[in-house]
Structure formats: structure tokens, C-alpha cells
N, C-alpha and C positions, 0 to 999 in steps of 0.2 A: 414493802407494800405490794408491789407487782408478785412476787414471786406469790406470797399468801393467796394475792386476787388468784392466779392461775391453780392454786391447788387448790382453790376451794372449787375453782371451775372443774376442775378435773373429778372434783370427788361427787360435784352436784352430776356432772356427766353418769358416773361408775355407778349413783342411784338409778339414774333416769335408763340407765341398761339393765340393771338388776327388775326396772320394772314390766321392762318389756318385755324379759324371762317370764318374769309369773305372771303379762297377760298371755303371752305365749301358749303355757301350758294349759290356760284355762279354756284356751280357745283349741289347740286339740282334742282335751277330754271330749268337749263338746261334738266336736269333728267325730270322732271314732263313735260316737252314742248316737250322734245324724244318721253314721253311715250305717249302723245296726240296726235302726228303726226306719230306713228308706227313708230318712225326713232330707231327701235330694238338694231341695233346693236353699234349707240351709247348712247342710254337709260343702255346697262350691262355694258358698256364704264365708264359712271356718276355712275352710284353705286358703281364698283369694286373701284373707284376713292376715292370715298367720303369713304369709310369702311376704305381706308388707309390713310385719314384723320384724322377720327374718332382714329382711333388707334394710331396715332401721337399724335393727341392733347393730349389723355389720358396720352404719356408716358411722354407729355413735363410738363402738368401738374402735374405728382409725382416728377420731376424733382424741379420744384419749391415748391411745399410743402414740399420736404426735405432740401432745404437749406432755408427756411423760419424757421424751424423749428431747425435745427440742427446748424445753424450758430448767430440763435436769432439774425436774422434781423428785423427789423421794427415791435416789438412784440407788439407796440399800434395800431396797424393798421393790424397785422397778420389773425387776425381773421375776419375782414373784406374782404382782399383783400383773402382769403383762399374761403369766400364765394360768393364773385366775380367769382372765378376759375368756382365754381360750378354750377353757372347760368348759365355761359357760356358754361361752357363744357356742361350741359345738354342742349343747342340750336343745338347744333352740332349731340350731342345721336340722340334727337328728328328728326333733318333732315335722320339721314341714316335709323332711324327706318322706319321712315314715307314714306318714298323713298324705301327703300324694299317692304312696305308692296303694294303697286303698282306690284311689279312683282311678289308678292305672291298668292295674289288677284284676281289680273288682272281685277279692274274694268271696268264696257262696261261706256266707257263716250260717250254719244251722239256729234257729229261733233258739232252739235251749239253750246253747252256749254262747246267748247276750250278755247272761247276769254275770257268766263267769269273765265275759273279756270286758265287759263295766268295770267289774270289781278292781282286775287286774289292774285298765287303765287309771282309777284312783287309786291305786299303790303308787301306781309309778309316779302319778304327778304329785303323790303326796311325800317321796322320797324326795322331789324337787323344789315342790312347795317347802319342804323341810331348812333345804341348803341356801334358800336364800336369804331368811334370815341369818343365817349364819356369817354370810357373807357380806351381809350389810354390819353385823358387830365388830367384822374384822378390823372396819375405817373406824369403829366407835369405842368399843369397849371387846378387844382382843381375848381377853380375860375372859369372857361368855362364850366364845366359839365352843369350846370340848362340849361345853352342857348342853349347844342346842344341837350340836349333831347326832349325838346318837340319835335322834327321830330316823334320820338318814337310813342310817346301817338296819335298824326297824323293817322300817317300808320298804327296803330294797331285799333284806331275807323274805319275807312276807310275798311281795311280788315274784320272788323266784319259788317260791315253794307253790305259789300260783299257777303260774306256769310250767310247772313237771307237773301238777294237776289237771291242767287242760291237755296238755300234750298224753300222755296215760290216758284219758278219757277219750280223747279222738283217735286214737290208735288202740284201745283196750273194749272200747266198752261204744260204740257206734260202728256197728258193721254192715249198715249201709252204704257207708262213704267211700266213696271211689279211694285209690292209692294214692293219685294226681293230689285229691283233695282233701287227703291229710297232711301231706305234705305242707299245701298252701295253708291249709292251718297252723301248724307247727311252725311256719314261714311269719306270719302275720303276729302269732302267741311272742314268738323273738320280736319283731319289729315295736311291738308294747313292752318288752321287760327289758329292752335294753339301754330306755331310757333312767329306769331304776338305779342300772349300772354305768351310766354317766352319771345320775348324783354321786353317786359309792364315789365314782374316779375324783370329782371333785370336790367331794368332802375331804378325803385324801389329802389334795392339795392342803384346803384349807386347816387343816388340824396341822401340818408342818407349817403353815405360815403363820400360826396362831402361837407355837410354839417359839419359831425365832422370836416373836417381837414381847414374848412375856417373859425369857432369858437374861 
């Protein structure tokens, strides 16, 4: 009976982290569309947001590594779903990093190329948005991981293809812009699609964990 109580804690925890990923990302998009539109003061709104996300998740995720560990739950699977955690929780790292460095920065984005780095940043969070459910069918029904990923691999082509599009375009075709600041374009276009390719990494994961446990 104890052992059951603790892994049902553990897995009500591995949701209540899974949730704060996808308000996570919902509150970068946000962020990156403030900072496009000078909407300033709810642009430090979405970061002060997101850092006490980021900080949440991190403590919810030692929370379950220690009763993963300490209560020797699920020790055939421990080391998988341990690196699960760590995909994920680095999707989250990466958004607040990537989202600070915006107001660290403070890159000059030309007015035209809003729609294109909107568009981008819903690729990227919809490759993310993608993997969470996936990841919640892992604790459910393992057997549905393969079919909800491919969204993943989708969104995460899509946003790369994005991405050589804006980078071409501010290097090809705006010859106004300083050298310095295409750079920082190309700088910023990477700091958006490279969250695409942390889903990719840990869908990855996921598709080998989905495979051990349907074997």
C-alpha cells in the first residue's frame, strides 16, 4: 500500500511537471511577441513569469528523483524516465535562457520580420506543445507514443526550414542592415529554432522508452 501511495505521488508530481513545461512555453511565445511589438511592460511580465516556472519545475523535478530513488520505484524504467526529466526540464532552461537574452541584448528586429519570427516561435512551441502529450501517454497508454510524435519531427522540419528562410532573407535580400546586425539576427533566428530541436532530442528519448516498455 505505501509503495502504490508513493508512485502514484510520483507520477501525480511527473504530470504537475509536464504542466509547467506547457505553461512554460505558452508564456515564452508570449514573451518573444511583447518583445516584437514593444508591448515592454508585459514582455518583464513573461520573463519574471517564466524564471518562476523554471524554478518550479526544477524543484518538482528533485522531488521526483528522490522518491524514484529513495522508495526504489519503477527501478526498470528509473533511469529512463530520470532522463526524460532532463529533456524536459532542459526545454524549459532553454526557453528562459533564450527569452532573457532578448532583454539582455535587446536585438533591433526589423518591423517585417515580426510575422516571420511569430511564425517561427509557434513552430517551435508547437513541436513542444507536440511532446507533451506524448509524454504523458508514456505513464498511460505507451502504445500511443509513436502516433502522437510524429507532430514533433513535423514542427521541428517546418521551423528549420523557417529558419534558413529568415537567415537568406536578412543576409540576401535587406541591404540596409549593418553586418553586426545580421548577425544578431541569425543569433536570435538560432535562439527560437533551437527549442524545435530539443523537442526532436526528446522525442527521441521518448520513442526508445515507448519501445522498451511495448516489447
Amino acid at each position: 500500500m505505501q509503495l502504490f501511495k508513493h508512485a502514484s505521488k510520483s507520477i501525480e508530481l511527473i504530470e504537475n511537471f509536464l504542466d509547467i513545461i506547457d505553461q512554460g512555453m505558452i508564456i515564452f511565445k508570449e514573451g518573444v511577441k511583447n518583445y516584437l511589438y514593444g508591448n515592454r511592460e508585459n514582455f518583464v511580465n513573461n520573463l519574471q513569469t517564466l524564471s518562476g516556472l523554471e524554478t518550479e519545475a526544477d524543484i518538482i523535478k528533485r522531488k521526483i528523483e528522490n522518491i524514484l530513488y529513495t522508495q526504489s520505484l519503477m527501478p526498470q524504467l528509473r533511469g529512463d524516465i530520470l532522463r526524460l526529466l532532463e529533456e524536459l526540464d532542459n526545454i524549459i532552461d532553454l526557453a528562459k535562457t533564450n527569452l532573457f537574452q532578448f532583454d539582455v541584448e535587446v536585438p533591433f528586429i526589423p518591423a517585417e520580420l515580426n510575422q516571420d519570427f511569430v511564425k517561427l516561435t509557434e513552430l517551435s512551441g508547437a513541436a513542444i506543445d507536440s511532446v507533451i502529450p506524448a509524454a504523458r501517454a508514456y505513464f498511460r497508454d505507451p502504445e500511443s507514443v509513436k502516433e502522437k510524435l510524429h507532430r514533433v519531427y513535423l514542427y521541428e522540419k517546418e521551423a528549420d526550414k523557417l529558419a534558413d528562410a529568415i537567415k537568406r532573407r536578412v543576409f540576401h535580400d535587406m541591404p540596409n542592415l549593418k553586418l553586426s546586425e545580421r548577425f544578431h539576427l541569425r543569433y536570435f533566428t538560432l535562439h527560437i529554432e533551437i527549442l524545435s530541436d530539443a523537442a526532436e532530442k526528446t522525442a527521441d528519448v521518448l520513442s526508445i522508452m515507448a519501445i522498451k516498455r511495448t516489447i
